[in-house]
Every structure is written in structure tokens, then in C-alpha cells.
PAKE-566065 format. One record per residue (C-alpha): x, y, z; residue in one letter. Coordinates in pm, whole numbers, plus 50000, padded with zeros to 5 digits. Example, Ala and Ser with C-alpha at 12.3 -4.5 7.8 and 13.67 -1.06 7.14 Angstrom:
// residues 2
512304955050780A 513674989450714S 
//
This chain:
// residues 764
506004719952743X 509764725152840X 512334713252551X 515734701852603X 518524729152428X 519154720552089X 522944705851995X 524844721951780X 524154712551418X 526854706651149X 527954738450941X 527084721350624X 523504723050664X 522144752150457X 518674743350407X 515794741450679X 515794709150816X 513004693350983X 513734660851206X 510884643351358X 512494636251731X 509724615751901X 506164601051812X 504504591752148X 501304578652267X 499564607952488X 496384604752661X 495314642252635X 492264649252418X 493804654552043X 496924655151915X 500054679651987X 502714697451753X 505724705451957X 509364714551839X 511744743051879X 513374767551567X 517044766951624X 519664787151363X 521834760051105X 525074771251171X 525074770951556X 522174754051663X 521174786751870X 517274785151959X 515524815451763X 513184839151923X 510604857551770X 509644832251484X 506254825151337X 505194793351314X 501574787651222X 499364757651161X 498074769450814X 494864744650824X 493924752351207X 494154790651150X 496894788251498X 500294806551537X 503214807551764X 505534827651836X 508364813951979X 510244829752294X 513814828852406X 513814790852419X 512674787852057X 510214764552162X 506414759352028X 503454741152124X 500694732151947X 497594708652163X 494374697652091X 494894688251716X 492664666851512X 493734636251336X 494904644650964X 497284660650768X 498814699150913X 500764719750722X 503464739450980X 505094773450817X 507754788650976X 508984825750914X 511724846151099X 513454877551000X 516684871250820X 515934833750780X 515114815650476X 511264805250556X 510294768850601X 507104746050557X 506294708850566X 503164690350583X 502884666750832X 500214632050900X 498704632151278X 497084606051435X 494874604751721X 496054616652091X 499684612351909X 502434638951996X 505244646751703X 508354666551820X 509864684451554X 513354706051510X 512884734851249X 516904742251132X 516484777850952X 519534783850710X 520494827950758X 520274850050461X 521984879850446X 518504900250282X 515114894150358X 513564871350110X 510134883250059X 506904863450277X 503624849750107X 501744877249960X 498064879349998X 497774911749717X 496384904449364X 495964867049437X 493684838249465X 495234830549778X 498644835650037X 501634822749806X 505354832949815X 506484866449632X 508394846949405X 504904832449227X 502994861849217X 502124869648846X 502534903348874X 505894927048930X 505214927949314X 506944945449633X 506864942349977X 508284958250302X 508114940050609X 510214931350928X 513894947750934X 513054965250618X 510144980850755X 511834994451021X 514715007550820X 511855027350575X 509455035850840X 507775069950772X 505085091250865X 502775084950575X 502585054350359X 504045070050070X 506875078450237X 507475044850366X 507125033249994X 509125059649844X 512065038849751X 509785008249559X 510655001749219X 507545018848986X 506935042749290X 506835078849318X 505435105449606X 503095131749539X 502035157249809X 501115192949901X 502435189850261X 504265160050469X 500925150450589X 499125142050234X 501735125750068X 500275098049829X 501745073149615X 501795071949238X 502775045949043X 504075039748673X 503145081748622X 499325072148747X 497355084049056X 494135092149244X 492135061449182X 494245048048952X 495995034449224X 493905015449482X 495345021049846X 493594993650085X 493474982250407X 493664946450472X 491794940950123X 489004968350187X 488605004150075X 489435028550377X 486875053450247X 488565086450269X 488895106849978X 492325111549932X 492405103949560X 490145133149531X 492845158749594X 496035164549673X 495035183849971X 493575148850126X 495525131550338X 495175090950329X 492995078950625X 495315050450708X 498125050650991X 501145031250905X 502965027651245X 501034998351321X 500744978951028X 502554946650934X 503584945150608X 503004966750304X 502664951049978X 502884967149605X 501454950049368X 502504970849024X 500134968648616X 497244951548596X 496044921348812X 493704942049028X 490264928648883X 489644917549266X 489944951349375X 488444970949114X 488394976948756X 490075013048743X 493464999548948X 495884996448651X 499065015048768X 498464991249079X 497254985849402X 498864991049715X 497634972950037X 498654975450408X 498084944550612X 497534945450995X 494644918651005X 492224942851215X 489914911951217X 492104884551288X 492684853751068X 494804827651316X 494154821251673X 497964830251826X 498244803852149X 499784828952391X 499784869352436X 501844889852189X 502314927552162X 504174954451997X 505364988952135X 507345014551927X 508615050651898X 509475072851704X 511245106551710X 512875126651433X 514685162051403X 513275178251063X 510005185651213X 510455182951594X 507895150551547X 507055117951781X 505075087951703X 503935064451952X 502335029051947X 501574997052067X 499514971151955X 498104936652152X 497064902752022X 495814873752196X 493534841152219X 491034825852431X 489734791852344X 488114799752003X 488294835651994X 491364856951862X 491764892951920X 493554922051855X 494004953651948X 496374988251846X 496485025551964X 498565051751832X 499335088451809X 501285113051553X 503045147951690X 504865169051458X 505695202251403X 506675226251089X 509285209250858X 512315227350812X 514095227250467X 517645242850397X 516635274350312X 514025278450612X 510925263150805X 508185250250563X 504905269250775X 501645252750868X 502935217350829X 502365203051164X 500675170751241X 498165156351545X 496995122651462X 495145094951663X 494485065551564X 492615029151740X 491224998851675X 489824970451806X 488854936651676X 487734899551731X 487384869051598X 486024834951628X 489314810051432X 489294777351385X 489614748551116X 486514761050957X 487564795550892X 486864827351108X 484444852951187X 484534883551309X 484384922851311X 486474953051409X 485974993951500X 488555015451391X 488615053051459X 491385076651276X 491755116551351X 493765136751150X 494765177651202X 496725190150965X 498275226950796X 498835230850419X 501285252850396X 501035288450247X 502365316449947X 500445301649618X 498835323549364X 495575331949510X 496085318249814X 496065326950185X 499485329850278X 499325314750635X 497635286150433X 494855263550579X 494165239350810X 492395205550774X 490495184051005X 489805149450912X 488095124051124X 487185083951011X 484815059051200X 484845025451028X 483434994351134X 484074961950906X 482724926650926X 484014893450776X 483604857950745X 485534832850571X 484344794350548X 486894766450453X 486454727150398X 482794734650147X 481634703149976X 481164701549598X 483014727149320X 484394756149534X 486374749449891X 486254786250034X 483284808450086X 484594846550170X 481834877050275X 482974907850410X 480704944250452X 482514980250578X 480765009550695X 482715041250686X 481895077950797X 484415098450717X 484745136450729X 487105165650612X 486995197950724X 489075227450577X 489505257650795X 490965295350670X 492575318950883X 490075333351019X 489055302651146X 485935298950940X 484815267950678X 486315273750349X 485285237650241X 483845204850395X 483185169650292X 481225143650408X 480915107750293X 479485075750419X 480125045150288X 478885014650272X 480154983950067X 480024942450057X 481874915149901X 481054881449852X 483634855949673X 483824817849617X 486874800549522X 487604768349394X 489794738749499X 492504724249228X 491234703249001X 493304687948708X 494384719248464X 492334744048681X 494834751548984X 492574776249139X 489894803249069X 487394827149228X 483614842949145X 482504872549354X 480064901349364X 480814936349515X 477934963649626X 478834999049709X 477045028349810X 478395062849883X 476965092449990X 479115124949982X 477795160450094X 479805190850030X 479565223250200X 481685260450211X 483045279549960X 483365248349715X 480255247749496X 480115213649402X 476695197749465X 476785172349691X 476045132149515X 475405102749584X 476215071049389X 475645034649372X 478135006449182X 477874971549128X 480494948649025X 481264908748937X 484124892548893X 485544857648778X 489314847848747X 490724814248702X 494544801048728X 495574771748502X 498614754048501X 500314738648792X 503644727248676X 506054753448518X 503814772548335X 501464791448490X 498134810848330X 495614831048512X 492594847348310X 490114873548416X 487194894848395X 485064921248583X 482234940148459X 481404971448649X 478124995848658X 477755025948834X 475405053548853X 476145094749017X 473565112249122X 474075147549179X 471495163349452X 471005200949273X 470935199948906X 471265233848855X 473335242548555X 476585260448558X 479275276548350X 482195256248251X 485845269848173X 485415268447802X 482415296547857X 479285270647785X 476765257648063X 476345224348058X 473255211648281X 474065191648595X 472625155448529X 473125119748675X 475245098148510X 475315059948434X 478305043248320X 478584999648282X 481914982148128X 483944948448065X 487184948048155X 489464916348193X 493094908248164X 495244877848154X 498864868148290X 501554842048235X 504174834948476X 506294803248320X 509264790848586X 512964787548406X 514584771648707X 514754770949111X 515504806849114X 514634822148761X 511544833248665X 509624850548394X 505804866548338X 503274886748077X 500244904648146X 497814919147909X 494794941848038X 491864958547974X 490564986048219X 487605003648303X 487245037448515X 484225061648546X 484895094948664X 484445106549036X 481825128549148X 484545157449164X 485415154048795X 482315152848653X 479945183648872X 483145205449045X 482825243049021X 484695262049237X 487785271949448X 489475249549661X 491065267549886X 493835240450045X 494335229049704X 494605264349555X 492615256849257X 488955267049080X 488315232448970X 485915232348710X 483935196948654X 482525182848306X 479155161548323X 480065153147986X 482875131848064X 483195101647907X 484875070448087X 488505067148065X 489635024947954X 492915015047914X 494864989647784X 498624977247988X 500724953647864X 503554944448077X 506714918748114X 509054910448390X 512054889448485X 512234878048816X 515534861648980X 515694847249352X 518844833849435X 520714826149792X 522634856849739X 520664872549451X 517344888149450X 515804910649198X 513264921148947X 513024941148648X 509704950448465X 508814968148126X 505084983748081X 502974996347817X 499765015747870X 497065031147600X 494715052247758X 491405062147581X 489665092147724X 492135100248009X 490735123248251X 492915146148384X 492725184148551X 493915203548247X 494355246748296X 492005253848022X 492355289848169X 495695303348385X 493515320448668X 489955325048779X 490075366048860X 489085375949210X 489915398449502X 493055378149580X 494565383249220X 493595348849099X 493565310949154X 494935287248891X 491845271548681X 491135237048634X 488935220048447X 488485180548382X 488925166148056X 489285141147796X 492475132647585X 493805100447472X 497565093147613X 500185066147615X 502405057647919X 505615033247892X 508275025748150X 511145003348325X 511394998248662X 513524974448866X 515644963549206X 517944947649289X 519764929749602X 523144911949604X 524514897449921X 528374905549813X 530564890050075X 529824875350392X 527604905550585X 527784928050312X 524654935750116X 524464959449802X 520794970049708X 519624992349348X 516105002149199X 515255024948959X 512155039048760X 511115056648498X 507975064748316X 507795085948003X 503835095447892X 502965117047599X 499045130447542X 497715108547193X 495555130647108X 495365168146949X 494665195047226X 492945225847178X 495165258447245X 495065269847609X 493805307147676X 495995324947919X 494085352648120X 495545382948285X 494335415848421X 494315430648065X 494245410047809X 493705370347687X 496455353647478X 496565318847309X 499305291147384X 500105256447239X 498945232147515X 502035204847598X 502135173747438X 503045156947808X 500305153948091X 501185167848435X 503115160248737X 505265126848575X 508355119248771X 511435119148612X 514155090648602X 515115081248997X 516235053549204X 518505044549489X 521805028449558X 522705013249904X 525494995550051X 524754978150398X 527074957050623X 524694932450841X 527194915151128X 523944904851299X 523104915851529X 523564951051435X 523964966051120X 525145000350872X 524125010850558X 524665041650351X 522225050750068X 522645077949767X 518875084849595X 518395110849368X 516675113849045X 517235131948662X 516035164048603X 512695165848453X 511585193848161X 508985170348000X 506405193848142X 502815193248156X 500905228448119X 502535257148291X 504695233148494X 507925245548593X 511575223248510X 513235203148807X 516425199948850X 518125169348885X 519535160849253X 521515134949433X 520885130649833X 522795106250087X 521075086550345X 522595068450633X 521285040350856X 522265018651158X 520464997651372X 520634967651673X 518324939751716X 518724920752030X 517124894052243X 516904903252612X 514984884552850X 512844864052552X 511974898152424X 513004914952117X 514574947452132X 515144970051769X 516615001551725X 517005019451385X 518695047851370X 518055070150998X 519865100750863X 517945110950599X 519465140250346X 522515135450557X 524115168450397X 521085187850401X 520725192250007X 518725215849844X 516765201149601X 512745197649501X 510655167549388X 509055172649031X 506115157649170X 505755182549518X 503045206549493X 504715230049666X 508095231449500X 507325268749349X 507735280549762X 509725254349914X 512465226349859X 512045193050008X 512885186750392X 515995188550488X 518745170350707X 516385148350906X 517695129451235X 515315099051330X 515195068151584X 512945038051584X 512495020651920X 510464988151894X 509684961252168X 507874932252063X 506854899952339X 
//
């Protein structure tokens, strides 16, 4: 359908405006939605808007003319959301009557930041950032392309609560609130990607982030969805593999990506479409890089070859949707060099990931609960470290195979909304090469319930998860432990409550304020418990302990939250009390060989307490002129008494006090960033840095503190009813010397220097 231009619309307008044009008889089959999205001030149409039908599972987005179309509606009430980058986001229900047509104009009022859009990530269902009852981030649209990096960590790097941790570019992984590996859930659209990247540091994360959509942080303790074990937070990236809305014409994506520090190029495009009931999507991509270069030389064996695809389909309507995908991800990678006891060319990795997912969601149920949710993943994943020779110093195998199942429940007087829901896993991981760990297989179950109350200012939501799982280990063989002993190899069962509850209680249009208490539950990995061994790419003899007990934890946390036309932020305070924290401790400063040594690891109890303050921070100052802040810190002490460490050498074995602090805990760091946004271009200039850390773990070394300047410009422009974006970054613009506290490789190297990089992106 063709719509007239829009008039220009009074100045005075600041608010989306919806203004129903025309109701007319029409003899087509159903009903039809038709409008356009036009800007306040001038009355300009706006391209590249999302306007879905939230109870038909249909989307639009518009073109050039601003125009949408939506036919073949059933009688009844529809609920029409509109969402555009820079634009304050709209949504109005709507009555339709039979073989009617309503004509609508959508007036979006401009914002000079990007308020955030719903968030699907620790909640009972899509709702807007600013009612989430956790301290929650996301990155999405203009953002995204302004923080666009290699890994996800990287791209997160600048979240309030969030830190980087990596042994090369390629494995970087993100900690939050001082906690990592599984501590912190990293998902994909909802589900577990299966790779084993909180194993190590030496594991990369199996998930490309070119491609994705939005990224969402959810920071503490609302994860009993997820998993019990989640409570620094979980972090999910959200592409919709198997799609969710039926879009009514073809839309696509292509980007890419070059940058200086590391000669590298990313390429990608992604394709989305629908045919009568069916919606589809589909995404290929590929990663080239070569060694990093940091001031004081070229970081070896950190290159980069990664392919990635997917494909998937689904059947959407107003019942829901159905569907599957395929995904395959390949990953070659080098870890650099010039440790104690290791090789100094270093080692290269291989990491392939085939995983197929199904899901179905049904809306509309009769009786107590409106929405019926399954969903089942199967994941074969492989890692395969290589030495110099070219021979297997270590391999891993897992398949995985999980289900979820989950009801949830329409409002109904003081309960606002709630879910039930069952999850199955089972995981099978073979080892191989030089690392001696036996391979294991294990089995978990898990049920959850949570319910919200409250659906007037004050909001409650109450929760609880009880978790059993049971490890298996496939040689039970015993072996000798760091501290001299042999404990037996033996399977291990471990079952627990956990639960949590949160208050989020709304001051005003724009002011908000929540609590969150938390208990949680994690058993120890098949690595921690039956390890014994060196790993070569992570330069360790890691030592397990099938004595472990499970580590539980208690997190209290509070936030303020503010969203204002021209003020955005949030600031969050957290305690948390962990019982039985396992963490690698260096019982031992080398395991003696023919190289000279490896440093010695082996898993272990102690009790430890982490607090912290984290917040950000956007103010649009004048007119196009946007100032932006977070910062972070964590402090975390060990509880507990420690045993003295023994330090070995070549001739002799000496006693030290162990440190009161556990390991690898970022110190104080944030950002500041000035941008000036004349749309439709824009230029921003960012200082980051951080305090220097000497609250050190066991034989860590101090980091200095460090201050680094970033610069960014960009264009976004409308040519032909396509958008064209083009971000320009100068990252470490003076090519400062300086080294992350939390870089497993700071000993050798500094972090990357002056780094040159352009984002292309087309989208139709």
C-alpha cells in the first residue's frame, strides 16, 4: 500500500504520537494495520524502524517511505511496538474489527542517547530495561557498532561490573563483579553454547559476535532460569537463530570490518525473511587476523581464522512458533609464547562446534498458565591443542545434550506473572594428549519456580531452583595430589536449594530503585575435581581434588536506577559470601621437568567475601552533545585461614604465607566519553584507564595503573531506502604502554597497541 508524505508536524510535540487517520470498510479477507513512522520535529518519514505486531508474532521494517503494512489480521485487540535507533520507542494497543483497515501515524520524539529496548535476560518475559529487577546492560544498534570487537568480551569491555580476562585476543572472556568461569553464564539466545571456555583460559568462547543483535548483561543474582551457579551474572547474545516473528518482507545485513593492530578483517551478512507461515533466517561469517602488535613489539602466535554459519526456520503465528536451527562455528587460533615451562613459539588451538537446537513456544493456553515454552540443543564440540612440532599436546571432546521445559502464568490479581520449568542435561567429555585427566561424563537435573507480585509501584519477584548432578569419571585410578596424598578417583553426586528474591519499587516516571537477596548453588566441573596434569596452552600442571566440596554463596545487592529525557544512569552496590570457593590455588610454585618447570595448580576450598560499586552514566548536555561515565570496582578478601604455600626450586623447598586476596581481581577502572551527535554523523573521544592493582593473589605480580584515549566517528545515512553506517574507532590513540591486571600474559607482553578500525554496515 502506497501512503501519502507525511506534513510537517508542530515542534512542540515531544512525545510519540499516534493518530488514527482512517477506519474503512475493506473487503479483503481480515483486517489490515497500515501507517507510516515519521520524526516529531520535521515530520520526515523514518527508515529502518521496527514495528511489530507483538500478539501476531509479525514485524516490519519500514523503508525509505516510512511506511508499514500489516494484512490479514484477525478481529481483536493488537498491540503495535515501534523501535528506531535514536528514537524514544513507542507502543499502543489497538481494537480491530472484521475486514476493517486502521491507518495510523507513529510521531517518534529524537533522543540524543539510546534508551535501552525490552530485555528478554533474567525475566519472565520481554519488558523495557528500565523494569528489569536486576542492575542490567545492554548494547545494541549505534552503540553496538561504536563497541564492536572481535570477541564478546571485548565488545563488553566498557559495561559497568565488567572486566576482560584472556591469554590471547582470541580467548578473551568476561568476568564480572571479580567472578568467572561458570560463575558467569555466557548464552546464546537463552541456551548454553556448549564449549568449554569456562574451563580455561586457554578456551576461546564458541560464539561469534559479528552477527548478533543485541548483547545484554544482566549483573548479581536473578539467574535461577539459567542456572543455579550464575551469581556474578549472566551474559546473553541475542540473534534469534530460530526465529520468533514472521518479518512481512526480505531483510538483510552485510558488514565489515578491518583494523590495523593485527592486520585483521571480519566479514558478514546475515538474511531474514517470510513466506506465508514460515519465518527464516539465515547468517555467514568469517574472522582473519594476524599477530597483534603492542608498543614494544608484535605479540607472536596470536592470529585468528574463524568461520562461522547458521541456518534456521520457523513456523510464527498467533499461537506461538516452532522451529529449529544448525549452527556450525570453527575456530584456529595461537597462544602466544615465553612462560615458565613453556614452548616459546607457544601453541596452537583448533576448535570446531556443530549445534543443532529445537524450540517451541505455545501462547493463548486455557486454564492457570498462558505460555507453554520447550526447547532441546545438541552440541558437539571439539578442541584441539597442537605443539610445535605439530603433534597433540591436549584434546577435548564433549557432546551435549540438554532440554527445557517452562510454563508461565497469566496476571492474576497480586500475582503479575510467574514461571515453573524443568531442565535435563547430559554431557559427555573425553580427554586425550599429554593432559591426564580421565575423561567423564555427567548428568544434572534441575527445577525451577519464580513468581512476580505486585503490579503497581512496587514490584516483588521470589524464587527457587533446586539442582542435582552426578560426575562420573571413566578410569578411577588413583593419583597423587599437590599436597603429596593420593586420593582415589570416584564419582561424585552433589543436590542443592538455592533461591533468591528481588524488589524493584518505582519513585516516579523516571526514578527507580531495587534489592536482591540470593542464595547460590555450584558443583565443581569435571576439571576441578579429577585434573592431573600439564596444560600446555594454559602453561599450568593443574592438579584436581575429588574431595571438593560445593561452593554456595550468598549476594546481596542494591541499585538506583534514573531514566530521564536527557539523563540515564545506574549505580549498584553488591555483597557476596562465598562458602567453599573453589579456586586454582599454587599449592606448589613449579612441577620439575625437562623444561625447568610449569607453575602448579591445584583446586581448592576457602571461604571468601566479595563487595563492590559499579555504575554509568549518560547525560545529553546541550543540544548534540552527549557525556557518558562508568566505573567498577570489586575488592574480595579469602575468609578463611590458608595453609602456608611450599615454594619448590632446583635445590631446596621453602615455606611462604599464602595471600589473604584470591587471584586475578581487577582493580578500580572505568571510562569517560564526550560525544557530539549532529545526526547524521557523529564524534566522540573516550579516556579509560584503571588504578593500579597490588591486592595480589599468590605469586601475582603488581599492575600499574594506566590511562588510554580512544577516539570515534561515524555516518549513518539513508540512500536509496537503505541504510548505510560507518564507524570509524581509534583505539589507544597514543599507543600507551600499559598491561591489564587481569591478562595472562602481562609477565611477556603489554596490551595491544594503537589500533586503527572501520565498521562498514548495510542493512535493507
Amino acid at each position: 500500500m502506497s501512503l501519502p508524505r507525511p506534513g510537517r508536524l508542530p515542534g512542540v510535540m515531544c512525545v510519540p504520537l499516534l493518530m488514527v487517520i482512517t477506519v474503512a470498510a475493506s473487503a479483503q479477507q481480515g483486517g489490515t494495520i497500515a501507517g507510516v513512522v515519521v520524526d516529531t520535529a520535521s515530520g520526515a518519514p523514518l527508515a529502518g524502524a521496527r514495528v511489530r505486531l507483538l500478539e501476531q508474532h509479525r514485524t516490519w521494517q519500514t523503508h525509505g517511505d516510512g511506511g508499514f503494512n500489516f494484512a490479514a489480521l484477525p478481529a481483536g485487540s493488537h498491540t503495535i511496538a515501534v523501535e528506531v535507533i535514536g528514537y524514544r520507542p513507542f507502543s499502543r494497543t489497538l481494537t480491530l474489527r472484521s475486514a476493517d483497515t486502521v491507518r495510523l501515524r507513529v510521531a517518534l520524539s529524537e533522543l540524543r542517547f539510546e534508551l535501552p529496548p525490552l530485555v528478554v535476560t533474567g525475566t519472565l518475559g520481554r519488558r523495557p530495561g528500565e523494569d528489569v529487577l536486576s542492575p542490567t546492560a545492554v548494547v545494541v544498534g549505534a552503540e553496538l557498532d561504536r563497541r564492536l570487537s572481535e570477541t564478546i568480551a571485548a565488545t563488553l569491555k566498557d559495561q559497568p561490573g565488567v572486566s576482560v580476562t584472556s591469554l590471547s585476543p582470541a580467548t578473551a572472556r568476561p568476568v564480572i563483579r571479580g567472578l568467572g568461569g561458570d560463575r558467569i553464564l555466557v548464552l546464546e539466545d537463552g541456551l548454553r553454547p556448549g564449549d568449554l571456555s569456562s574451563m580455561s583460559s586457554d578456551h576461546a568462547v564458541a560464539i561469534e559476535a559479528v552477527t548478533a543483535h543485541q548483547f545484554e548483561v544482566v549483573r548479581g543474582p536473578m539467574s535461577l532460569m539459567y542456572g543455579s551457579s550464575a551469581l556474578g551474572g549472566v551474559v546473553n547474545v541475542i540473534r534469534e537463530e530460530v526465529p520468533t516473528s514472521r518479518p512481512e518482507d526480505l531483510h538483510g545485513a552485510l558488514s565489515m570490518q578491518g583494523a590495523s593492530v593485527n592486520t585483521g578483517l571480519t566479514t558478514a551478512a546475515t538474511l531474514s525473511g517470510g513466506l506465508a507461515g514460515l519465518a527464516w533466517r539465515g547468517e555467514a561469517s568469517g574472522r582473519w587476523a594476524g599477530n597483534t602488535r603492542t608498543p614494544v613489539g608484535e605479540l607472536v602466535n596470536t592470529g585468528v581464522t574463524t568461520y562461522s554459519g547458521a541456518l534456521g526456520a520457523a513456523g510464527v503465528g498467533a499461537f506461538g512458533h516452532a522451529g529449529g536451527s544448525y549452527r556450525f562455528y570453527s575456530n584456529q587460533y595461537g597462544i602466544p609464547g615465553g612462560f615458565v615451562g613453556g614452548h616459546p613459539q607457544g601453541v596452537d588451538i583448533e576448535m570446531f562446534r556443530h549445534a543443532v537446537r529445537g524450540e517451541a513456544e505455545r501462547h493463548q493456553l486455557d486454564g492457570l498458565f498462558s505460555t507453554a515454552k520447550a526447547s532441546a540443543q545438541y552440541t558437539h564440540y571439539r578442541h584441539t591443542e597442537f605443539e610445535p612440532s605439530g603433534s597433540v599436546g591436549t584434546r577435548f571432546k564433549q557432546q551435549l545434550a540438554a532440554t527445557e521445559f517452562s510454563l508461565r502464568h497469566r496476571p492474576s490479581g497480586v500475582l503479575a506473572q510467574g514461571a515453573v520449568g524443568v531442565r535435563a542435561q547430559y554431557r559427555d567429555i573425553q580427554t586425550g594428549g599429554s593432559l591426564r585427566t580421565p575423561s567423564t561424563y555427567d548428568l544434572s537435573l534441575a527445577g525451577f519456580a519464580i513468581e512476580e507480585l505486585g503490579q503497581g509501584a512496587a514490584r516483588l519477584q521470589v524464587g527457587a531452583r533446586y539442582d542435582w548432578a552426578r560426575f562420573v569419571p571413566r578410569d578411577t585410578t588413583a593419583f597423587v595430589s599437590a599436597g603429596g596424598e593420593r586420593i582415589p578417583v570416584r564419582p561424585r553426586t552433589f543436590g542443592s536449594l538455592s533461591g533468591s528474591a528481588a524488589l524493584l519499587y518505582v519513585l516516579g516516571p523516571a526514578f527507580r530503585v531495587g534489592a536482591s537477596v540470593a542464595r547460590a548453588f555450584r558443583t565443581p566441573d569435571f576439571n576441578e575435581l579429577y585434573s592431573n596434569g600439564p596444560h600446555l596452552a594454559d602453561n599450568s600442571f593443574n592438579v584436581g581434588s575429588p574431595s571438593l566440596g560445593p561452593e554456595a554463596g550468598f549476594g546481596t545487592d542494591v541499585f538506583v536506577r534514573l531514566s530521564a529525557s536527557r539523563l540515564r544512569g545506574e549505580i549498584a552496590a553488591f555483597r557476596n559470601v562465598l562458602s567453599d570457593y573453589i579456586f586454582p590455588s599454587s599449592r606448589g610454585r613449579a612441577e620439575l621437568g625437562a623444561q625447568g618447570g610449569r607453575p602448579r595448580f591445584q583446586y581448592t576450598n576457602e571461604d571468601a567475601r566479595f563487595l563492590g560499586i559499579e555504575g554509568d552514566i549518560e547525560w545529553n548536555v546541550a543540544g548534540p552533545l552527549v557525556l557518558e561515565a562508568t566505573a567498577s570496582y570489586v575488592e574480595a578478601v579469602f575468609t578463611s585461614t590458608r595453609d602456608s604455600i611450599p615454594v619448590i626450586t632446583l635445590v631446596d623447598t621453602s615455606f611462604v604465607a599464602p595471600s589473604p586476596y584470591p587471584p586475578f581481581i581487577a582493580p578500580l577502572h572505568g571510562h569517560v566519553g564526550l560525544r557530539f551527535e549532529p545526526r547524521p554523523w557523529f564524534v566522540g573521544v573516550t579516556a579509560r584507564g584503571a588504578a593500579r592493582q597490588d591486592r595480589l593473589g599468590d605469586f601475582e605480580e603488581p599492575t600499574a595503573g594506566h590511562v588510554v584515549g580512544d577516539f570515534t566517528a561515524g555516518v549513518r545515512v539513508l540512500v536509496g531506502g537503505r541504510f548505510h553506517a560507518a564507524t570509524l574507532n581509534v583505539a589507544n590513540a597514543f599507543d600507551t604502554e600499559y598491561r591489564d591486571h587481569l591478562s595472562r600474559i602481562k609477565a611477556i607482553m603489554p596490551e595491544p597497541g594503537r589500533s586503527i578500525s572501520l565498521l562498514y554496515r548495510l542493512e535493507f
